[in-house]
Every structure is written in C-alpha cells, then in structure tokens.
C-alpha positions in Angstrom: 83.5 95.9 131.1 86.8 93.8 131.3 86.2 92.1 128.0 85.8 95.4 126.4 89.3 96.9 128.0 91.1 93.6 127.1 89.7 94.2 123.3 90.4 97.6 123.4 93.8 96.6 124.5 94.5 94.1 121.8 93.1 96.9 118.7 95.5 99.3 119.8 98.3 96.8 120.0 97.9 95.3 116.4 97.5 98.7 115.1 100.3 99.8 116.6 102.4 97.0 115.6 100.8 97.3 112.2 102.3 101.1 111.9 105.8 100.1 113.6 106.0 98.0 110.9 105.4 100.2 108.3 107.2 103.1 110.2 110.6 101.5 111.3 111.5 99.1 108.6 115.6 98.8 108.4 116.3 100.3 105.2 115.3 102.3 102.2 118.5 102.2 100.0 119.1 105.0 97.1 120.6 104.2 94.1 122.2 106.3 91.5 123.8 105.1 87.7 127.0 107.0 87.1 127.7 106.3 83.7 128.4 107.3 79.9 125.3 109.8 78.9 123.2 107.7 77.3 123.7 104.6 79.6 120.3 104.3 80.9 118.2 101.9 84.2 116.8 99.2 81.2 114.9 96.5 84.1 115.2 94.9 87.8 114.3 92.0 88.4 114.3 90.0 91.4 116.8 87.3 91.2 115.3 83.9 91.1 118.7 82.3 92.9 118.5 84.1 96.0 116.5 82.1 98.2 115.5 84.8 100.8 113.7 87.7 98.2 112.4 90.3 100.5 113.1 93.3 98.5 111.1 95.4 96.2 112.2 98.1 93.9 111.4 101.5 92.4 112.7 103.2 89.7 112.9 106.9 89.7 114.2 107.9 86.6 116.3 106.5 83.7 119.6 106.7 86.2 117.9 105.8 89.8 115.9 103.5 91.8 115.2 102.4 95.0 115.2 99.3 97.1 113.7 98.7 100.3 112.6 95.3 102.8 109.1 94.0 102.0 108.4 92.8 105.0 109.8 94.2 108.1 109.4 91.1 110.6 112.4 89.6 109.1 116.4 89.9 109.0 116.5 88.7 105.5 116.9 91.4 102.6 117.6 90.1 99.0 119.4 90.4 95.3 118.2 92.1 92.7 119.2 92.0 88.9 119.6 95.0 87.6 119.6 96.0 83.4 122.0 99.3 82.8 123.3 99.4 79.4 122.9 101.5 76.3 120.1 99.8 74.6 118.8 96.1 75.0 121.8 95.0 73.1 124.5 96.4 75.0 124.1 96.4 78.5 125.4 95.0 81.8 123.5 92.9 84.4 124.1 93.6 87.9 123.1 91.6 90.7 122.8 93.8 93.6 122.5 92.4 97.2 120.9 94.4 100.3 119.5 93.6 103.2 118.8 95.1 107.1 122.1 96.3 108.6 124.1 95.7 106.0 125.6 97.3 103.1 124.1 97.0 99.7 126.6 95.5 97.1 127.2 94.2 93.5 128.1 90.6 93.7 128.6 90.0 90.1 128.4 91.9 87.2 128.2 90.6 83.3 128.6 92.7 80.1 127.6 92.2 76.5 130.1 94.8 75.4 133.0 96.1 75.9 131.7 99.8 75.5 130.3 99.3 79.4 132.2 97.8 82.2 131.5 97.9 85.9 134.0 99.9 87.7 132.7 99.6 91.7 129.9 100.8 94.2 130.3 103.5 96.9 128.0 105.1 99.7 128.5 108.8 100.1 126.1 109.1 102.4 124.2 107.0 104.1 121.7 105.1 102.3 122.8 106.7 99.2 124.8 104.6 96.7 126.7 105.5 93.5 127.5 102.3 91.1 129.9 103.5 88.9 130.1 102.1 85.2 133.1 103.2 82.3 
C-alpha cells in the first residue's frame, strides 16, 4: 500500500509539473508591422548568433506574429530575424530580442532600400508591441 501512495504521489507531481509548465510559461509576446500598405511579414528566422535560442514564432497574418519561450525551465529567451519589406528585394531584416521578464527589442535593423527604414518599437499594452517602419 505505501509503494502504491508514493507512486501515486510522484504521477500527480510530474503531471502537474508537466501542466505548470505549459500553463505559466513567462511570456507570449504580440507583434504588430506598422508600415507602408503593401509592406508585408516576408520570414523569421531564428538567429544563428544568439547562443541561448529558446524562442519560437508564429505568424498570424501578413502584418503579425507571435513569439513565445520554448521551454519554460529556463531564464533564457532569444533573437529572432525577422523579413518585413515590400517584396524579397526590398526589405529590412530585424533582429528582434525577447526573453522572460524583459522587454522585447530590435537590436539592429538592415535595409536594402531606402523606400523602408526602421523608425522604433513600442508596447502599448502589455505584451503587445508595435515596430514601426517609414
């Protein structure tokens, strides 16, 4: 009988560890592409400098995406390169970094025209962000 309370014990720990994880994770960041009409999401990619990639992405619709912690056990977040541009011609790369408890941020941004330029990131509300291109 006490083997079979102490496995008991141990199932409905993991399992509830299990769904903490998946339940409580730090963040779920929104993104939105404010930006000439036909400026459009082109790709993300994970950015293969960052040596701490525990992000993953959706994308929504031509003009948002998501990010969000892969795995929950950790502080570490990520950076992400992300394609906005007119067509795959004319475009701008933006590495974006985020992470648990922190604010999500462009840390560089490169253009291959001068049609698009990056003009700054804000948070309206929280876990909402706005990247702004002219």
């Amino acid at each position: 009988m006490k083997k079979k309370l102490i496995s008991i014990t141990i199932a409905i720990g993991l399992t509830s560890f299990v769904q903490a994880n998946t339940l409580y994770c730090p963040f779920n960041d929104n993104f939105q592409i404010a930006a000439p009409p036909s400026v459009k999401l082109r790709d993300i990619n994970i950015n293969p400098q960052d040596p701490h990639q525990n992000l993953s992405w959706f994308i929504n619709s031509d003009t948002n995406f998501s990010l969000k912690q892969d795995d929950c056990r950790t502080i570490y977040g990520g950076s992400m390169i992300v394609k906005v541009g007119y067509n795959d011609q004319e475009f701008c790369n933006l590495i974006i970094t985020d992470g648990p408890y922190e604010h999500a941020s462009v840390s560089a941004a490169v253009c291959t025209t001068d049609r698009l330029v990056y003009d700054s990131i804000d948070m309206p509300s929280n876990n909402n962000y706005v990247i702004h291109l002219q």
